[in-house]
N, C-alpha and C positions, 0 to 999 in steps of 0.2 A: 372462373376468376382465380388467379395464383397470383404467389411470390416467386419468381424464382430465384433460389439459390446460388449465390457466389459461384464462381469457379473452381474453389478453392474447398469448396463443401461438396459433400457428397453429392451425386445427380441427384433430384430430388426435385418434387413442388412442394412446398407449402400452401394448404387448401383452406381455403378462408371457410370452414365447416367447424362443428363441433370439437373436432380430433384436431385441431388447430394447434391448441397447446402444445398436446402428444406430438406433434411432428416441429413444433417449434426444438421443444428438449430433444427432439432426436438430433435435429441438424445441430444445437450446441454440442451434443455430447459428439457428434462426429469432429465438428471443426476445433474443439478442444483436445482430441486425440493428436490430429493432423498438425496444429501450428503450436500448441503447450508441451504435449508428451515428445513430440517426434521434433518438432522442429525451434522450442524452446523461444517462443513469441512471448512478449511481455506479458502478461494479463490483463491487465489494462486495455491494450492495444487490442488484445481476442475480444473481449465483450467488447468495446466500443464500435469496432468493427463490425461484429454479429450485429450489434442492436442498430445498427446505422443502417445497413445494409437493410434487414429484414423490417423496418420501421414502415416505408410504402405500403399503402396499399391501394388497389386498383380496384376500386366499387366507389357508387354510386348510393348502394344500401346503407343508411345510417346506421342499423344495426349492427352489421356487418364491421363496418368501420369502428365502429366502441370497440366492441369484440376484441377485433384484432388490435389496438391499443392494448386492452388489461391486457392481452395475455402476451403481447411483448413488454411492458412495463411490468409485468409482474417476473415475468423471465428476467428482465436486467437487474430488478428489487433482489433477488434471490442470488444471482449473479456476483453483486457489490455487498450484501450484506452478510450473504449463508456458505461462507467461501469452505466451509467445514461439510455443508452439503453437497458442494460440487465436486471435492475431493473423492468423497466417498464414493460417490456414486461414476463418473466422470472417469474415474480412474482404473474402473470396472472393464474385462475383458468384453465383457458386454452390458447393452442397454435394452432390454424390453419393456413393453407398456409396465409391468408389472412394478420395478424398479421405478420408474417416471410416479406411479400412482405412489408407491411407499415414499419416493422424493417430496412430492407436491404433501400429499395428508404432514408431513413434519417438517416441510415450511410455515403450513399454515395454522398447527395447534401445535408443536413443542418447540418453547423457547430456551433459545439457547444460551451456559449462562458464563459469562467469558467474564473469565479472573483479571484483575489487572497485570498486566506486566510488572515482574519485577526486575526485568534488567533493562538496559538502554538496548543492549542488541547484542549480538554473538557473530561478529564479521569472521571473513577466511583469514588465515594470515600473510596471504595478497594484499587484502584491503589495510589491514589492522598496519601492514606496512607502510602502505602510499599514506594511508589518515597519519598516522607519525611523523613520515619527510613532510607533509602538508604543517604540518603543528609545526616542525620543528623550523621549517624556511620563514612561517611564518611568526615566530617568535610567541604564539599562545603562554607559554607558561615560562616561571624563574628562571629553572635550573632548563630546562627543555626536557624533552620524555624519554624515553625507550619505549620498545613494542610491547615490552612485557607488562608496563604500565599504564600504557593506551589500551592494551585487551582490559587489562583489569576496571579499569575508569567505565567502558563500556558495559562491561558486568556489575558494574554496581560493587568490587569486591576490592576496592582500595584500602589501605590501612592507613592512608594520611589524603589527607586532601591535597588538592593540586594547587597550586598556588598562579594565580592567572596575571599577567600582563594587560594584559586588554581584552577585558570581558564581550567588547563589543566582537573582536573577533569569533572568540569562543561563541557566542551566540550565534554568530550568522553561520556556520557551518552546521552547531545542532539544529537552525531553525530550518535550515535547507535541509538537512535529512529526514526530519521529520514533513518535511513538503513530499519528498518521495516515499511517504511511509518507511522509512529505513530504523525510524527509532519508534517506538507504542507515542499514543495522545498523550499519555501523562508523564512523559519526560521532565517536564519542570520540577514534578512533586518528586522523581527519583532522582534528581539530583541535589533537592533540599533535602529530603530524607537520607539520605545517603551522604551528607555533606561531600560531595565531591568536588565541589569547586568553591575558591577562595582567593576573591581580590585582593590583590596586594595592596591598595590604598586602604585597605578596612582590616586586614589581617583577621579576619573572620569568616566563616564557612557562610555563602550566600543563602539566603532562608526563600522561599518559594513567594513569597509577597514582593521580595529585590529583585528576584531574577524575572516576575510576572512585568511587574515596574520598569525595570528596563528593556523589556520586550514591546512594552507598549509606545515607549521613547524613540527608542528603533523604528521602529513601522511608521510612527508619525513624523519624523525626519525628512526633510527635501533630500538626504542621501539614498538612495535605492538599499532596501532590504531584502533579505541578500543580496550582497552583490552579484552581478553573472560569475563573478569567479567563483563563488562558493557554491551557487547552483548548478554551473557546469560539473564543478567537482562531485557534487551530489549526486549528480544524474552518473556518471564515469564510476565511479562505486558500484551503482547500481545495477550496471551493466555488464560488473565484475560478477555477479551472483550466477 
């Protein structure tokens, strides 16, 4: 009884045995060579593919069957969560048991302790440009921006707040980035703490309980949140990377 492996993965069986695991990490750390390092595949799209792919199994053995569940759900758990593991390891000229064994032991007793974000993001100056003509067509702010003030706003490293037109705008485009992981989870609080933005009907920097509050206004609207135009925008950024 096997899986066999994609096309696109090394030749190879995955053997529904003990060493199950062991040959799961090998066939990731090949197909993450082939479509991440070489041929520049989303991430995303690499796991969800691997774990889609390799999720069958063809037994009848109950055992058998749990088995090979944990250790592909523990594969995709490590995959989505330990991306600092997969780097390290993953990125290595090579992969022997050895490396797989030190991988697994510090998945599963040393955690890892991740700082929050203190910027919104550090885009190319590709991007930091299209986000700019996007602001600026679309009337975001008073005066309208420059690129030099749009990098800044994204680093958290402005010396005046931006003075906004329509907050609703502004929001759907950060809440769309942050759908594509392009900005950290706690964007709301670095843009209150950072006073970065400031409606023009309140002449005041938005505090993180306003900008929660009209997030949630948003979302519950018969209007669609984000719009496709600000999602497709988002995705289009992303593809810049």
């Amino acid at each position: 009884m096997c899986l066999q492996c994609s096309d696109h993965c090394p030749k190879q069986e995955i053997e529904l045995s003990k060493d199950e695991l062991w040959t799961l990490y090998r066939a990731a750390y090949e197909q993450y060579k082939l479509e991440i390092l070489n041929d520049g595949k989303l991430y995303d799209r690499y796991v969800n593919d691997f774990v889609s792919y390799h999720l069958p199994v063809f037994s009848s053995e109950e055992l058998i069957i749990r088995n090979h569940f944990k250790h592909v759900f523990s594969l995709y758990e490590l995959l989505t969560t330990r991306k600092d593991l997969v780097i390290k390891y993953f990125t290595k000229s090579s992969f022997e048991k050895g490396d797989f064994e030190t991988m697994v032991y510090e998945f599963n007793h040393i955690e890892v302790v991740v700082e929050s974000p203190r910027i919104l993001a550090s885009f190319t100056p590709e991007q930091i440009r299209l986000i700019t003509k996007f602001a600026n067509e679309s009337n975001f702010f008073v005066d309208g921006i420059d690129e030099e003030t749009m990098d800044g706003f994204f680093k958290c490293a402005l010396d005046e707040s931006l003075v906004v037109v329509n907050m609703r705008q502004v929001l759907q485009l950060l809440y769309a980035l942050s759908i594509e992981k392009m900005i950290p989870h706690n964007w709301v609080s670095l843009i209150a703490d950072n006073q970065l933005l400031t409606p023009k009907s309140t002449g005041k920097a938005s505090k993180r309980g306003a900008i929660s509050s009209r997030l949630s206004e948003l979302k519950a609207s018969s209007a669609k949140f984000p719009s496709g135009e600000f999602l497709d925008f988002a995705k289009q950024l992303k593809e810049m990377r």
